[in-house]
C-alpha positions, 0 to 999 in steps of 0.5 A, a space after each residue: 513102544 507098545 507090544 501088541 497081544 499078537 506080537 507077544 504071541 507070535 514071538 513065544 510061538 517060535 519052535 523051540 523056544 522057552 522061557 529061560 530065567 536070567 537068573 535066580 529069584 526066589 522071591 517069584 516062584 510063581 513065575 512058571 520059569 522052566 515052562 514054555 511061554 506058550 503054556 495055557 497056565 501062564 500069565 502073557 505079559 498084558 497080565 503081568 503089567 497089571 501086576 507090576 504097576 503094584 510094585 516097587 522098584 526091586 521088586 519090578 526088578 525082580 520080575 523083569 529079570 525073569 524072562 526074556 519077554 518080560 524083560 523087553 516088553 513089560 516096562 513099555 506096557 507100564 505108565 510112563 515115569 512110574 517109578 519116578 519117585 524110586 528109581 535113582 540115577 544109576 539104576 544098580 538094581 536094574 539089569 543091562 544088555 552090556 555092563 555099564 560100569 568098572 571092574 563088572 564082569 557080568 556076562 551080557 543079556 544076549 551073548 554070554 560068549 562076550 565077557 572079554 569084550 567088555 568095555 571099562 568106562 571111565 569115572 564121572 568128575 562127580 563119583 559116578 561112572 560114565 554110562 556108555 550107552 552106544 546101541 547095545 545098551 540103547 534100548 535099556 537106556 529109553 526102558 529105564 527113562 520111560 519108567 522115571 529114572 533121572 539120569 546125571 546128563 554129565 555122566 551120560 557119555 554119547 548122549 548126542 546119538 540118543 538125542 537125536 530119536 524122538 523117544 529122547 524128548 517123550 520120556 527122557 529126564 536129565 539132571 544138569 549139576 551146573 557148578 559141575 559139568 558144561 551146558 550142551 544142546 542134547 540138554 535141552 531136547 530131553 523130556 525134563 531137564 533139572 537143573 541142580 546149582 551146588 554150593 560152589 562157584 559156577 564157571 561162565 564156561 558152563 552157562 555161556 552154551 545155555 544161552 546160545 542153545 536155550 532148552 525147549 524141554 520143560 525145566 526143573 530149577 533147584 538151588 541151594 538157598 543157603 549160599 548168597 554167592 551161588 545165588 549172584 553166580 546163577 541169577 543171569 541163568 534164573 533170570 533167562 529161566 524165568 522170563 525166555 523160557 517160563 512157559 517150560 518152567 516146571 518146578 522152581 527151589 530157590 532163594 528169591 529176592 524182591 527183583 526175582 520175585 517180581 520176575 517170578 510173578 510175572 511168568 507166572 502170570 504169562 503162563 495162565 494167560 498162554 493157557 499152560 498147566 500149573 507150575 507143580 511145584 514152586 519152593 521158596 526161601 527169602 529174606 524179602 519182606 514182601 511177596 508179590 502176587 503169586 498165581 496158577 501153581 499147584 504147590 507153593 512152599 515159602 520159608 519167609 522169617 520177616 514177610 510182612 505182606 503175603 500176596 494175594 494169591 490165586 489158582 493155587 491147590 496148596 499154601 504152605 508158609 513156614 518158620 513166620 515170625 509174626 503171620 503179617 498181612 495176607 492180602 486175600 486168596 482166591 481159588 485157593 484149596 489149602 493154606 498153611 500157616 507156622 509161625 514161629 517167632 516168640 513176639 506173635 502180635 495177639 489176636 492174630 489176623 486170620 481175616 486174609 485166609 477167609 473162604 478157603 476150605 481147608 485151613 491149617 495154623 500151627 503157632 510154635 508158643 502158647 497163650 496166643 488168641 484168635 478170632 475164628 470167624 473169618 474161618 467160617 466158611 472153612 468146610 473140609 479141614 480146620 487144623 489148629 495147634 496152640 491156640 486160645 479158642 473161646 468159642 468154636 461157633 464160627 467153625 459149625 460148617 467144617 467137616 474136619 477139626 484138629 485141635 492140638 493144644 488148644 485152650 478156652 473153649 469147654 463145648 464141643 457142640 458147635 462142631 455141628 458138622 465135623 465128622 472127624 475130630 480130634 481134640 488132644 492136651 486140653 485142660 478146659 474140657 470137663 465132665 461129658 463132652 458132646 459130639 453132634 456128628 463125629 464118626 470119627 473121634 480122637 481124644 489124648 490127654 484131656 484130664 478133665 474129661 469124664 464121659 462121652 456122648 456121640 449122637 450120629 446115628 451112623 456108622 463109626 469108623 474109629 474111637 480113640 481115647 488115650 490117658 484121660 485118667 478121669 473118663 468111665 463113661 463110653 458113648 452108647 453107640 447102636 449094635 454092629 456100627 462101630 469099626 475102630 476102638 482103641 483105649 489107652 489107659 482110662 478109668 473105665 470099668 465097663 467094656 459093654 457100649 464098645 463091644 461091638 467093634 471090629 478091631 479093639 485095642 485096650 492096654 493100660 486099664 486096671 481098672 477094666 473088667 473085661 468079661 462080666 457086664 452084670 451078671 452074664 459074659 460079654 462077648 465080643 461078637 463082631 471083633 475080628 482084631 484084639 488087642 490087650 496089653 498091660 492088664 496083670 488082674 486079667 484071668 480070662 478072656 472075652 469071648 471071641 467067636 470071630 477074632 482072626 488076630 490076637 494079641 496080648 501083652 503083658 497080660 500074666 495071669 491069663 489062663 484062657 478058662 471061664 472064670 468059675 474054671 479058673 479058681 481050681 478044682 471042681 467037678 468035670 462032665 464026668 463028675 471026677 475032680 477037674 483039672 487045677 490051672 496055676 499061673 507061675 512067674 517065678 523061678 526055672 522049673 525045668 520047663 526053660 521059663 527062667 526067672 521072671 517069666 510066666 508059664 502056665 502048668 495045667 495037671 490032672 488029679 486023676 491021670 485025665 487028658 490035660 485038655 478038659 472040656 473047658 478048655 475045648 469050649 475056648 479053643 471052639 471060641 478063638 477056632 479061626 485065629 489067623 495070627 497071634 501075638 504074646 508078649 509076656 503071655 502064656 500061651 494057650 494050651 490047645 490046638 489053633 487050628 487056622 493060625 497062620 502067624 505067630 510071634 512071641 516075645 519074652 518068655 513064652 514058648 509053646 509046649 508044641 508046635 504041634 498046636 499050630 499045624 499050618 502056621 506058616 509064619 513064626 517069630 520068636 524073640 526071648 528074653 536076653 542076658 539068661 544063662 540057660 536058652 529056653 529049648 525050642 520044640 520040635 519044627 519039623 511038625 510045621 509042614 506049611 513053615 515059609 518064615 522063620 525068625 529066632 532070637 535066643 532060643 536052643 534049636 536043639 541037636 537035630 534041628 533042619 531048616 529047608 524048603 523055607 523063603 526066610 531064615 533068622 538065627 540071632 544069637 541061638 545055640 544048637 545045632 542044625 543038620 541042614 539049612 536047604 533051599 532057603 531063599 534069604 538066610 541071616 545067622 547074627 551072633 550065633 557063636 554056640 550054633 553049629 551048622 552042618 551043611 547050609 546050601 541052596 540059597 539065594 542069599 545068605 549073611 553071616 553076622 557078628 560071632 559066626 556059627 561054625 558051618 560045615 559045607 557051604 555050597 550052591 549060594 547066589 551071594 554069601 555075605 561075611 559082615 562084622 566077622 573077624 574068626 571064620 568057623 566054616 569048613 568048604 565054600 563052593 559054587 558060590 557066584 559072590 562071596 563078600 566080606 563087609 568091615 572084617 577089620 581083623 579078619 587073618 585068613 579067608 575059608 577054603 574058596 573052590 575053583 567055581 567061586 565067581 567073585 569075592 568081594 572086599 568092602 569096608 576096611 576089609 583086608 584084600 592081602 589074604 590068601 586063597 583067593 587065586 582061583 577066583 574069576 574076579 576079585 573086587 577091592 573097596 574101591 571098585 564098583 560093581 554093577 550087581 547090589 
């Protein structure tokens, strides 16, 4: 049911009308909610199905929820079975017309007047409540089938009046527990019927209707593999499946044996001779010790231990056997993309036969045991994706025509030049490589753990897209690679010296090489002149960092000593511009002075012998040189003593503070995690000064004594001591373990957790759902207008906090005690054992 620009327009052109929020989310700001739908600066909902088809399942939700419009006409505009993957089958974070289950007393979309005609359904034999879906609750039905849900046909009430419309066979999908519930004939008329076969014996009652009334929908088939008996129960069931009804058949995970192999074989054969797609997706476990011919599927999957013949197999995208003990006889592919092979067994026959995986382009063989060999020729003509992994390899010659090698573990061979066409590759724990490896053709290398290995050599011409060498503990020489064509680096603790064939990389990673001078490549600076992303971790010489001009992420771990000056400012004093004595620079990591770095940590102290401003105009030249740092994480390091002007992010981790947050005006986005297990918390600086502040996340940090958080999208207090004037207008609030925290006044929230020992917090008004979890001694004065209030595994909680008369639910889970008082003037009161609509 698609809406047509015109009906959306004549139906927001009423007079009068507006666009009215269902309900409060923080989260869509953007949405002009209060406006007229008709208002030129909001998006008609043809936009906003181009945006939704980006989201996710909450967040699709979300938007929904905003409006009226959207909320009835944005899901038809969407690709049918969207959200297949992601929707489940009861859809809690979906709204309804009318409540769908027990104990809900959340008024309907379209009459809020309603809420004591609200029907109670029962409880499905399976756990789940019944959907009652009548004609009120219809259309949301097919809105939340159209976009993938998969609904439990059992607990579907008055699934026979939906049956009956055509929309019920175009996108309805049901899932049918055959140990569980009796076959009906609206079953069958669905889209997609699923059929689930628990582990428990199947009631003859239950598949007799099956037989008399065949399904004419496409046909999903999951059975448990591990219970012999379900398997007898279910085979008349399978059998029907696979022969009367194979053109339906959808998908297929099952236990087969050799008679239902055969059987198997056969549909398949009649589906690629009626001309019917592929079956996607056929997973398989047997004990058989042969598999017959398979043919026309999209993905194979079979776990076979003792399979001696394999095939052949034809029309097939994907191949995957696993858990083999020994590779056996693969009879030949053909028109197959991908095969797969893990062998498992500690008796692999060496040489293996690779002779039956000839022409397919990509081939993956894993083998779970060493010192296996291999003859690689019939993989030839292999030319998008050779995958190996414990293998012994004398010769790489027969894989030249392949795009793509991986060889993991891998043993024998000491050249690489035959990969004369890989532009990807990856070599890693090899220990016969030595000396210079050499790379005809790769834009993209990988290597790990090869010991031996002491240089590289890549001969492309072109562009490079990643270089990635880690723990080759003999490797100083980089390849030399042409200016400006290099994407990628990251090196993981190598022996170089030298940064300089690498320089020109958009994103750097280096961490773990002591042995590397960053900042001098014969007698001039080196700058790192296209980076745009850094990162350096675990180098304690470090002083000084390159030069950056264009860096917009930063990120130093463990990197002590750095100090952001040239290296002739960093040795101590000399003369300024002015010819007066410059500033001295001393990098402390010891004990507390005063400054809340406590013992351990790092703190830089830049002091002037002449009264001068602590900036000198060294310092300028580097905080000129990273002006466009976007986001910047220190771990462990000290932080720079200058303004960032652009910087949007910021984490720090350890003991790392800034002296001001007045050196990051439009950071947007901070994180703050210090060291645990200190007796004194570093005091945080002022945070008023962040006017642009959306996210804000502390850990073991003092807020200080006048400390306000408002007009914020995330708040996280973990374990912070302090005090807080007001937590205000914040879309989500956490406050985990702060018991020396005092807040006065936290409001205007849309959700708001209190974890573990609570901050004592003065007046909680205006919350959408406030969550105790953990919490066994309140320290809150008032709650009030509050729509949900739960209480989640507070074992020893003695008495609840004040709860206003304007409190709509209060909600107990978890072994939560429900005998307390306070709660009789609440709307609703929920025990653990109830359900609820709203998550």
């Amino acid at each position: 049911m698609a809406v047509t620009k015109s009906q959306y327009t004549a139906r927001n052109e009423r007079k009068g009308e507006t666009v009215r929020p269902l309900r409060q989310t923080h989260n869509l700001s953007f949405w002009p909610t209060n406006t007229r739908a008709t208002d030129q600066n909001a998006m008609d909902v043809h936009h906003w199905a181009f945006v939704a088809q980006h989201l996710d399942a909450s967040s699709l939700a979300a938007l929904m929820s905003v409006c009226r419009v959207l909320f009835h006409d944005l899901p038809w505009l969407l690709p049918k079975h969207a959200l297949e993957r992601q929707l489940n089958c009861t859809l809690k974070q979906f709204s309804w017309d009318r409540p769908m289950q027990a104990g809900s007393a959340a008024p309907p979309i379209h009459d809020t007047t309603t809420t004591s005609r609200q029907h109670t359904p029962a409880v499905a034999a399976g756990g789940d409540p019944d959907i009652l879906l009548l004609e009120f609750n219809l259309e949301r039905f097919f809105v939340y089938s159209w976009l993938g849900a998969h609904w439990d046909a059992g607990s579907v009430r008055d699934l026979a009046a939906a049956a009956s419309g055509e929309r019920f066979g175009r996108c309805v999908m049901l899932q049918w527990h055959v140990s569980r519930d009796p076959y009906h004939a609206p079953f069958g008329r669905c889209y997609r019927l699923r059929i689930v076969a628990s582990p428990k014996q199947v009631p003859p009652a239950h598949l007799e209707p099956f037989h008399k009334h065949p399904p004419t929908c496409a046909l999903d088939i999951k059975c448990d593999p591990h219970h012999p008996l379900l398997q007898e129960s279910i085979e008349g069931l399978l059998q029907q499946c696979l022969s009367a009804h194979a053109l339906q058949l959808h998908s297929l995970e099952a236990q087969l044996e050799d008679e239902q192999w055969l059987l198997l074989s056969r549909a398949l054969e009649q589906r690629r001779n009626a001309g019917l797609p592929r079956l996607s997706r056929l997973e398989c476990t047997t004990n058989a010790a042969s598999i017959p011919p398979l043919c026309h599927v999209d993905s194979l999957s079979i776990i076979a231990q003792s399979a001696t013949r394999l095939g052949p197999f034809a029309d097939i995208n994907v191949i995957s056997l696993s858990q083999l003990d020994r590779i056996g006889r693969i009879l030949g592919c053909h028109n197959v993309d991908t095969f797969a092979v893990e062998l498992y067994g500690d008796d692999v026959d060496s040489p293996i036969d690779l002779t039956g995986l000839e022409g397919i382009p990509s081939v993956t063989f894993s083998v779970m045991q060493d010192s296996c060999s291999a003859d690689l020729m019939p993989l030839a003509h292999a030319t998008q994706t050779v995958e190996l992994s414990h293998l012994h390899v004398p010769n790489l010659a027969p894989l030249a025509n392949a795009a793509s090698v991986c060889l993991h573990a891998c043993d024998g061979f000491a050249d690489t030049r035959p990969l004369a066409a890989a532009t990807t590759v990856e070599v890693s724990h090899n220990d016969s490589l030595s000396g210079i490896v050499t790379l005809p053709s790769a834009t993209s290398l990988k290597l790990q753990y090869c010991p031996h290995v002491t240089g590289m050599l890549m001969q492309t011409s072109g562009p490079v897209t990643e270089l990635q060498l880690t723990s080759c503990l003999q490797l100083t020489m980089l390849p030399q690679l042409a200016p400006a064509t290099l994407q990628r680096v990251e090196l993981r603790s190598l022996a170089i010296t030298d940064l300089a064939p690498v320089a020109n990389a958009t994103h750097i990673t280096v961490t773990g090489c002591n042995e590397l001078n960053l900042t001098k490549t014969t007698a001039q600076t080196l700058p790192l002149t296209f980076a745009r992303s850094v990162h350096i971790g675990s180098i304690q010489h470090l002083r000084r960092l390159p030069h950056m001009p264009r860096v917009w992420d930063l990120s130093l771990a463990s990197v002590p000593s750095c100090c952001y000056l040239d290296q002739d400012d960093a040795s101590g004093n000399h003369a300024n511009d002015s010819g007066s004595t410059a500033h001295a620079v001393d990098v402390a990591t010891g004990d507390n002075d005063g400054d809340g770095i406590a013992d351990g940590g790092v703190a830089l102290h830049v002091h002037s012998t002449e009264q001068e401003p602590a900036l000198s105009s060294r310092f300028k030249r580097r905080q000129q040189d990273l002006k466009h740092l976007r986001s910047l994480k220190l771990h462990d390091t000290p932080f720079p003593p200058f303004e960032l002007p652009q910087l949007q992010k910021l984490v720090l981790r350890g003991d790392v503070l800034p002296s001001s947050f007045a050196l990051m005006p439009r950071a947007r986005d901070v994180t703050i995690s210090c060291s645990f297990g200190r007796t004194t918390l570093p005091l945080l600086p002022d945070l008023g000064v962040l006017s642009h502040l959306q996210s804000l996340s502390l850990s073991n940090v003092d807020v200080g004594s006048a400390c306000s958080l408002r007009h914020l999208k995330k708040v996280k207090l973990v374990k912070c001591v302090g005090k807080c004037e007001r937590i205000e207008d914040v879309s989500e609030v956490l406050i985990r373990g702060c018991a020396g925290l005092t807040v006065d006044r936290l409001a205007d929230a849309h959700k708001a957790a209190i974890w573990d020992a609570p901050a004592a917090v003065g007046v909680i008004q205006h919350i959408h759902t406030l969550t105790f979890t953990y919490v066994n001694e309140l320290r809150c004065g008032s709650v009030s207008n509050v729509q949900r209030v739960i209480f989640d595994a507070c074992t020893r909680l003695k008495a609840l906090p004040p709860l206003g008369p304007d409190i709509d639910t209060v909600q107990f889970k978890r072994q939560t005690p429900t005998t307390l008082g306070g709660v009789e003037n609440v709307r609703r009161v929920l025990s653990p054992s109830d359900q609820d609509t709203f998550p």
